[in-house]
C-alpha positions as CSV (number, residue, x, y, z in Angstrom):
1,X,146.8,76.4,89.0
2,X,144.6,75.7,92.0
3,X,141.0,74.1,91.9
4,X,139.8,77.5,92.8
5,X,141.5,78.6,89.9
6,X,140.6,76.2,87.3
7,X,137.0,76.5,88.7
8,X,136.4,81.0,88.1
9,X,138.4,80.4,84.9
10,X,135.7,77.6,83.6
11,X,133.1,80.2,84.7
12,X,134.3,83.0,83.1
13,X,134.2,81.0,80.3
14,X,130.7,79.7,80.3
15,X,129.9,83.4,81.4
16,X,130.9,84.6,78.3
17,X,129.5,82.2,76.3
18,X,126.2,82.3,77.7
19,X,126.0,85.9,77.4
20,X,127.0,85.7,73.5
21,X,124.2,83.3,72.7
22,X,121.1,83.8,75.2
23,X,118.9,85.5,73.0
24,X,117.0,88.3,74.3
25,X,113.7,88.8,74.6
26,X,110.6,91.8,73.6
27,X,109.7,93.3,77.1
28,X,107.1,96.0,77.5
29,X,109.7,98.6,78.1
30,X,112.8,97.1,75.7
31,X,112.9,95.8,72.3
32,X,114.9,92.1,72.1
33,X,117.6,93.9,70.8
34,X,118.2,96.4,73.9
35,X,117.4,93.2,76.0
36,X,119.9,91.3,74.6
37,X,122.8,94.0,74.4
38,X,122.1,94.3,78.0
39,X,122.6,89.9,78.3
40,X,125.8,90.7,76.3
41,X,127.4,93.2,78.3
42,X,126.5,91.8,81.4
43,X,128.0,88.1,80.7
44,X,131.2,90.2,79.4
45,X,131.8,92.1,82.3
46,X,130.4,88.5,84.7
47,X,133.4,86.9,82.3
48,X,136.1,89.6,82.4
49,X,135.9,89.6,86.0
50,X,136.2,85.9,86.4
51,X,138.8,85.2,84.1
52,X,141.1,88.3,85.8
53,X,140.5,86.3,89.1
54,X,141.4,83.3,87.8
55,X,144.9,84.7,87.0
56,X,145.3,85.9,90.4
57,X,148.0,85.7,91.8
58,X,150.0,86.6,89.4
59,X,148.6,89.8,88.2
60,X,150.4,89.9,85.3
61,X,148.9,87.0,83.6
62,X,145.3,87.9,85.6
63,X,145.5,91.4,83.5
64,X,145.9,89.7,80.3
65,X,143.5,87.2,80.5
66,X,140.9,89.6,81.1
67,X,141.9,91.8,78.7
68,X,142.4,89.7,76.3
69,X,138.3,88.5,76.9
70,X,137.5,92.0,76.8
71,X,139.1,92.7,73.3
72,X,137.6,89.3,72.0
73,X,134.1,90.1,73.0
74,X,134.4,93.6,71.9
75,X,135.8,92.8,68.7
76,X,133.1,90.5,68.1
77,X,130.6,92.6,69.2
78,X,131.5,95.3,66.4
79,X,132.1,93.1,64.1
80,X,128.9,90.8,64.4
81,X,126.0,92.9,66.8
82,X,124.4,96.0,67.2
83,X,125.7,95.5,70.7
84,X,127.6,98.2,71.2
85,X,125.8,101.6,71.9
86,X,127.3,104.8,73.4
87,X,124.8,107.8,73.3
88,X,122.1,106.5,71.8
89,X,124.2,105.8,68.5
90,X,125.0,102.2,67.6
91,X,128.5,101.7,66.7
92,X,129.0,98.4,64.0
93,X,131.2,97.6,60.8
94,X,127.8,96.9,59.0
95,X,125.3,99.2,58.0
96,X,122.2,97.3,58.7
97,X,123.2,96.4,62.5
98,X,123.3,100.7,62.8
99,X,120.1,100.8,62.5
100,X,118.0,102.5,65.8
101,X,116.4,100.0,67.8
102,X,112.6,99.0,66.7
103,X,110.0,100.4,69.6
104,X,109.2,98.1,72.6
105,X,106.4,95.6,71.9
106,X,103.3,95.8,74.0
């Protein structure tokens, strides 16, 4: 692996794990959780995209290292978080994480 390598693959890294545990924060026009779904996502995506180019070249391991980030933080996000919302309906394997998001603060 190059330096250039070694370096997009420690900041996909830190990427990810920043954007699993910065918490969010009440806005006027988002509630903390919507705030930090959106922190989430974002340092997933930041993370996926890193770690692929670390891979590079060789494509085949670049596609499996971001996929592989992208199933973890997934998984964990069902698992763990109300993160994951498609339609307005929060998808999680617990109950109380289903719950709508409380109105914004302000």
């Amino acid at each position: 692996m190059t330096t250039l390598s070694w370096v997009l693959l420690g900041a996909g890294v830190v990427a990810l794990v920043l954007g699993a545990v910065v918490p969010g924060r009440d806005t006027p026009t988002a509630p903390k959780r919507a705030v930090k779904r959106r922190i989430y996502w974002t340092g997933t995506a930041a993370g996926v995209v890193l770690l692929f180019l670390s891979g590079l070249p060789d494509v085949q391991s670049a596609v499996a290292s971001a996929a592989a980030a992208a199933i973890l933080m997934t998984g964990m996000a069902y698992f763990r978080t109300p993160h994951i919302k498609i339609g307005g309906t929060i998808y999680s394997a617990y109950e109380p994480h289903r719950r709508p998001d409380p109105p914004p603060s302000g």
